[in-house]
C-alpha positions in Angstrom: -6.8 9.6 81.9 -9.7 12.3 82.6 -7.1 15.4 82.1 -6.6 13.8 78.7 -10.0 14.5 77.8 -11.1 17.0 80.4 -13.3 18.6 77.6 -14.7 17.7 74.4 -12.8 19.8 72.3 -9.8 17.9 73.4 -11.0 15.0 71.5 -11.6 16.3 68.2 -8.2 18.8 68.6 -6.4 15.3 68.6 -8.5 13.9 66.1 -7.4 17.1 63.8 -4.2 16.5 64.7 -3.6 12.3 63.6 -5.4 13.0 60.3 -3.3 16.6 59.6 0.0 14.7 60.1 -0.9 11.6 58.5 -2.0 13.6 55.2 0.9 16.0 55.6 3.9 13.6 56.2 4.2 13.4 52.3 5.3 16.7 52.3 6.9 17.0 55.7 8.6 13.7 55.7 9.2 12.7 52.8 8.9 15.8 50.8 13.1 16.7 50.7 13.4 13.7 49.6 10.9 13.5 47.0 12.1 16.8 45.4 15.9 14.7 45.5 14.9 11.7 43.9 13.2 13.8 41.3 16.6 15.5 40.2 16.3 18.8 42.0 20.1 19.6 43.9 20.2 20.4 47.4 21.2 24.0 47.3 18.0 24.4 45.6 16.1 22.7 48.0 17.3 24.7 51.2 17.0 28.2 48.5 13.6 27.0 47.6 12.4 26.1 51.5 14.0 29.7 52.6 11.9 31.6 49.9 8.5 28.9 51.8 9.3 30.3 55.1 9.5 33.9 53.5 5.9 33.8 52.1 4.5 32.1 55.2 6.0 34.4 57.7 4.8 37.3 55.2 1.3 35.8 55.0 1.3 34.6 58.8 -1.3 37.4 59.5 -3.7 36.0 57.3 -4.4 33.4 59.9 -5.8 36.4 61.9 -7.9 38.3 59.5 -9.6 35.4 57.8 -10.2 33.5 61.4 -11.4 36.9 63.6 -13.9 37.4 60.3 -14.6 33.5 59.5 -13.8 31.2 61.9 -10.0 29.2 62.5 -11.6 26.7 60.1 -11.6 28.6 57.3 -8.0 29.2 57.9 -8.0 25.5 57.9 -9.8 24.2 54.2 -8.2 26.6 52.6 -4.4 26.0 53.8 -5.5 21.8 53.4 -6.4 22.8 49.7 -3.1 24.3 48.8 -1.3 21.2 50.9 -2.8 19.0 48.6 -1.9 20.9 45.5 2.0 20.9 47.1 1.7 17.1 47.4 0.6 16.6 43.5 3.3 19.0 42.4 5.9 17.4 44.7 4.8 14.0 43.4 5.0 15.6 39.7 7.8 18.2 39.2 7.6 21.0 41.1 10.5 21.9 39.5 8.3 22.8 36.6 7.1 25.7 38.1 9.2 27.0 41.0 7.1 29.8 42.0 4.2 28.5 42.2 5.6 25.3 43.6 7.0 28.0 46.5 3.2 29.7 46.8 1.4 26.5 47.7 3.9 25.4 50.1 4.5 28.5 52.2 0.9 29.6 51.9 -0.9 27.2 54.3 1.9 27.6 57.1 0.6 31.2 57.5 -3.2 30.3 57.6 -2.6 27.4 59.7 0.6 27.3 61.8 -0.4 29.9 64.6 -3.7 27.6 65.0 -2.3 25.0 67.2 -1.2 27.7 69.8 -4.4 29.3 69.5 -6.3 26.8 70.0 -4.2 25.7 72.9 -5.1 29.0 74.3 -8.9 28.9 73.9 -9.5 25.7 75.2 -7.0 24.0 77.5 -6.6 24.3 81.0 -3.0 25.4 81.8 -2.4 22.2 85.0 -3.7 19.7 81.8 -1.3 21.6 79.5 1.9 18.8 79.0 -0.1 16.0 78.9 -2.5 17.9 76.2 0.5 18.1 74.4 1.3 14.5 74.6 -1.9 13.1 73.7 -1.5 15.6 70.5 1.9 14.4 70.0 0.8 10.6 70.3 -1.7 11.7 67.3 0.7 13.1 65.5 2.8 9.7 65.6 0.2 7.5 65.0 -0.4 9.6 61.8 3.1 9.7 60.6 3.6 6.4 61.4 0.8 5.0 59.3 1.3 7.4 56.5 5.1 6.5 56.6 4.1 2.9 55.6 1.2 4.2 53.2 3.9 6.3 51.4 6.3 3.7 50.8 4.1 1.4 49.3 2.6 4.2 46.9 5.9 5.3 46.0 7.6 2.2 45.4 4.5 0.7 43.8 4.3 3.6 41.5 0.5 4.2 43.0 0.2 8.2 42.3 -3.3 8.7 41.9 -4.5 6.1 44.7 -1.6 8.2 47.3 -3.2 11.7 46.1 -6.6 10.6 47.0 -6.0 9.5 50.4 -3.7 12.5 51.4 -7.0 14.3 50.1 -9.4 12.6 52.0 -7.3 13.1 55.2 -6.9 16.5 55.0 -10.8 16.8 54.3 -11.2 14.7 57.9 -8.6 17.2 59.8 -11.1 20.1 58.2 -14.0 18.5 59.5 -12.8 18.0 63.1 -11.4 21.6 63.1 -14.7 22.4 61.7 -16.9 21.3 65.3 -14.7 23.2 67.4 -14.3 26.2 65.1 -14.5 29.8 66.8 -13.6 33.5 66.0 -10.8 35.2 67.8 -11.5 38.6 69.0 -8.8 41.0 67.4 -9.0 44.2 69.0 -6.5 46.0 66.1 -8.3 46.3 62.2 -4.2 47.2 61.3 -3.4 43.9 62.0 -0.2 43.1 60.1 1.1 46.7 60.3 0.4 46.3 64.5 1.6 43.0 64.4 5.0 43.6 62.9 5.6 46.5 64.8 4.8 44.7 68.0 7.4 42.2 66.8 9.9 44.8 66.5 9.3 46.8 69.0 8.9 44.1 72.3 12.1 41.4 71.3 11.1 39.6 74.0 12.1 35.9 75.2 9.0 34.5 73.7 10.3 35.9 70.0 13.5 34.7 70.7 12.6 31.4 71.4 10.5 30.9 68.2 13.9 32.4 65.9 15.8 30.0 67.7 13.5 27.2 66.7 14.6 27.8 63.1 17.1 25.3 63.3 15.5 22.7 64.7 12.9 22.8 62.0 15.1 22.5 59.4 16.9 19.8 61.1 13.6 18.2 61.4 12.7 18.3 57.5 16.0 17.8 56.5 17.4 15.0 58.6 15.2 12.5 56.4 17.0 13.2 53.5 20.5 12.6 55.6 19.3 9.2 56.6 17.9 8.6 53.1 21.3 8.8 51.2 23.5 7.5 53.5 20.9 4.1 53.7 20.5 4.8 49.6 17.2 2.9 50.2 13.9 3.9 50.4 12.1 1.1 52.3 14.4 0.6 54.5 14.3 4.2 55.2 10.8 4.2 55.8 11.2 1.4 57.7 13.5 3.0 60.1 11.2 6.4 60.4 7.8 3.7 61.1 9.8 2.2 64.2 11.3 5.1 65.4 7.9 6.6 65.5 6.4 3.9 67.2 8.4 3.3 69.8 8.3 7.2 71.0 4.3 7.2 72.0 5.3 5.7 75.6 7.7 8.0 76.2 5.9 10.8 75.0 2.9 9.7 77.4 5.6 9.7 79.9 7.0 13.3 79.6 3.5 15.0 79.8 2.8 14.0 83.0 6.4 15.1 83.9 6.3 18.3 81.9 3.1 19.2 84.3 5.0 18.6 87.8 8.3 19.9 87.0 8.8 22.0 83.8 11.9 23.3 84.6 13.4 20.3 85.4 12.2 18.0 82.5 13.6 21.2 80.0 16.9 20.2 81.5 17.2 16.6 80.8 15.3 16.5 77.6 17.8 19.6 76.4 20.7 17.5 77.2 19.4 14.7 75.5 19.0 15.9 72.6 22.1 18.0 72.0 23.6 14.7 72.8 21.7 13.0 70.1 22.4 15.6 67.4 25.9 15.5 68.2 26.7 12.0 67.4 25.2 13.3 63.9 28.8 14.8 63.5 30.8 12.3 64.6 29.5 8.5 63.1 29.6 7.3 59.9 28.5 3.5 60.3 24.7 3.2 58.2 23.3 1.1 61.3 24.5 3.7 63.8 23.1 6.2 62.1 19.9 4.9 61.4 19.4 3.9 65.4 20.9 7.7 66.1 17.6 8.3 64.1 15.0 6.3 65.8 16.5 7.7 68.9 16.3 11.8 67.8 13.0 11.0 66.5 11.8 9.5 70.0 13.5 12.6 71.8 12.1 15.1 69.2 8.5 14.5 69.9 9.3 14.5 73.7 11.0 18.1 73.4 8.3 19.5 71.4 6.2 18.7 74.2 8.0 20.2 76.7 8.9 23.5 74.5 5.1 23.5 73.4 4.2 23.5 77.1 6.8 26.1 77.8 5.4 28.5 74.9 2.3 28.0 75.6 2.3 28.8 79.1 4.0 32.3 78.2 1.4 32.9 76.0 -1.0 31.9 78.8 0.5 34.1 81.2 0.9 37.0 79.1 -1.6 40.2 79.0 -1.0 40.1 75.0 -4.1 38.4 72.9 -2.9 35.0 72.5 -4.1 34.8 68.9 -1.2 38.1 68.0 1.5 36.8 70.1 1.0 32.6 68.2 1.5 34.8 64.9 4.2 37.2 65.8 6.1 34.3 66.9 5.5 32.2 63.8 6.9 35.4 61.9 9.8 35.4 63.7 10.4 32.3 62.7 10.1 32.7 59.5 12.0 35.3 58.8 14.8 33.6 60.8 14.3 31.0 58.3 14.7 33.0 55.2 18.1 34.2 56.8 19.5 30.8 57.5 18.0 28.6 54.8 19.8 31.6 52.3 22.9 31.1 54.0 23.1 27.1 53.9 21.8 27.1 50.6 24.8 29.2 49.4 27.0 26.8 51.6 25.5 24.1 50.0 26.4 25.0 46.6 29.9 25.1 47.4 30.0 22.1 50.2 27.0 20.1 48.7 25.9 17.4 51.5 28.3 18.6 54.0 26.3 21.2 54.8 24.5 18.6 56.8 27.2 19.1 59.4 26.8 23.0 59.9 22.6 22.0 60.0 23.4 20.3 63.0 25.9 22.2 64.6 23.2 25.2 64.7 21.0 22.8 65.8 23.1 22.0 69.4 23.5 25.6 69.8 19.7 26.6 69.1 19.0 23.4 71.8 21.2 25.3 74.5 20.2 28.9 73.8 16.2 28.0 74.2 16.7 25.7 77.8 18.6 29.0 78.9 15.7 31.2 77.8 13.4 29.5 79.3 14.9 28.9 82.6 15.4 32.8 82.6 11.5 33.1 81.8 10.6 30.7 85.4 
């Protein structure tokens, strides 16, 4: 267990991690589906998630001009802040004010989403790497998990103000830990985002094209819920089925790690199959029970291929001669600007198709799954 917690910063990483996702899961889990409930259409939904990644792909050097000057935490309180002003506008009609609504979400993704490569970066050892990932992934879990079963009681109990608080005082906690291991990256260029895009631009390299290919997992990811939600047409027994299926993935998450760290390459094969597996039967069942074990099952497999992607990237940015901090943002632009393309392109599908739109989501999904294994395996 000693390469779990080889330093002390590993500790308080995965303590920033479980309180992050628990207080996040509001908007990352149940978010879609919140906006739904509340009357918003789905075409709107995807529009309104493509203009989110816009701003945060726009905004993504932010993360590297407020942290070279102030530290990654300040990245941190002030993307938390505007996380809890998404959740109370999510909670209260954030079709009231779309633009705003659209600022406060996309926002904190550029001050905070290249952080967790970063930090990777700075502080773990490259042969401790895949099981790093795991223990971050078994925090991230255990967070959703308990916030899963905190949500549904809030929501169903009509709780509001009791929900807001706690999502507030976990993203406080996730500042905190952030907070002890805080540090300043050294950026080299004062033109950061004009150097940054250009660098984008100009290298289109594997690590770039991995990130744009990502796109469509993501917004499998956050809109998978949503699927499950109105074919069950019940919300605690879709929470139920999201608690379960997040439990049951910590052992093999634990598993993978150690896995990812003796054979990479390998492990990226069978994880890659599994999943396109999983996301196929997406296209093919219609039973409720099927598809809500299909669920529990992606979920398990999600966390385990996030691991063994996250290792992947991770040791590319390792190995590379590029500052790690420029090469965690220009890859979260490129995935954000990927985003705006394909969100923009469902959304107008969706206001023709309406909720069969789910089926081209996942199609681009098994074809994102294959194009990444074979990019990595070209990068070995």
């Amino acid at each position: 267990m000693k390469e779990y917690f080889y330093k002390s910063e590993y500790k308080w990483l995965y303590l920033s991690k479980f309180f992050f996702s628990f207080a996040n899961s509001f908007i990352d889990i149940f978010g879609v589906i919140m906006l739904y409930k509340n009357g918003m259409p789905l075409y709107m939904i995807l529009f309104i998630y493509g203009l989110r990644f816009g701003i945060m792909g726009l905004c993504s050097t932010l993360f590297l001009k407020m942290s070279s000057k102030h530290g990654v935490a300040s990245c941190t309180i002030l993307a938390n802040l505007l996380k809890i002003a998404g959740s109370y506008m999510i909670q209260n009609g954030a079709q009231n004010n779309i633009f705003l609504f659209v600022l406060v979400m996309g926002l904190p993704g550029g001050l905070r989403n290249p952080m967790e490569d970063a930090n990777s970066s700075q502080y773990v050892e490259t042969k401790h790497r895949g099981r790093y990932n795991s223990m971050q992934n078994i925090a991230r879990i255990c967070g959703q998990a308990l916030a899963s079963m905190f949500v549904a009681w809030g929501v169903t109990s009509a709780n509001d103000t009791l929900l807001l608080l706690v999502i507030s005082m976990a993203f406080l906690l996730d500042y905190l830990c952030i907070a002890v291991v805080d540090y300043r990256p050294k950026i080299k260029n004062t033109h950061v985002f004009k150097n940054t895009i250009k660098y984008m631009f100009k290298n289109m390299n594997r690590y770039e094209a991995i990130y744009a290919l990502r796109t469509n997992h993501i917004i499998e990811r956050l809109f998978v819920p949503l699927y499950v939600y109105l074919v069950l047409q019940d919300f605690v027994a879709f929470s139920t089925v999201i608690t379960v299926s997040l439990l049951v993935q910590i052992v093999t998450v634990m598993v993978i790690g150690k896995l990812t760290d003796k054979n990479s390459r390998k492990t990226n094969d069978i994880v890659t199959a599994i999943r396109t597996l999983i996301t196929t039967l997406y296209l093919f069942i219609q039973n409720k029970m099927v598809i809500a074990c299909n669920k529990a099952i992606s979920d398990n497999f999600e966390k385990v291929y996030e691991t063994t992607l996250q290792t992947s990237i991770q040791n590319i940015i390792k190995e590379s001669e590029e500052d790690s901090s420029v090469l965690s943002t220009v890859g979260q632009m490129s995935l954000c600007f990927t985003e705006v393309i394909v969100f923009s392109g469902l959304s107008i599908i969706s206001y023709f198709v309406d909720i069969n739109v789910f089926y081209v989501i996942f199609i681009l999904s098994i074809i994102s799954t294959l194009d990444i294994n074979l990019l990595i395996r070209r990068n070995k």
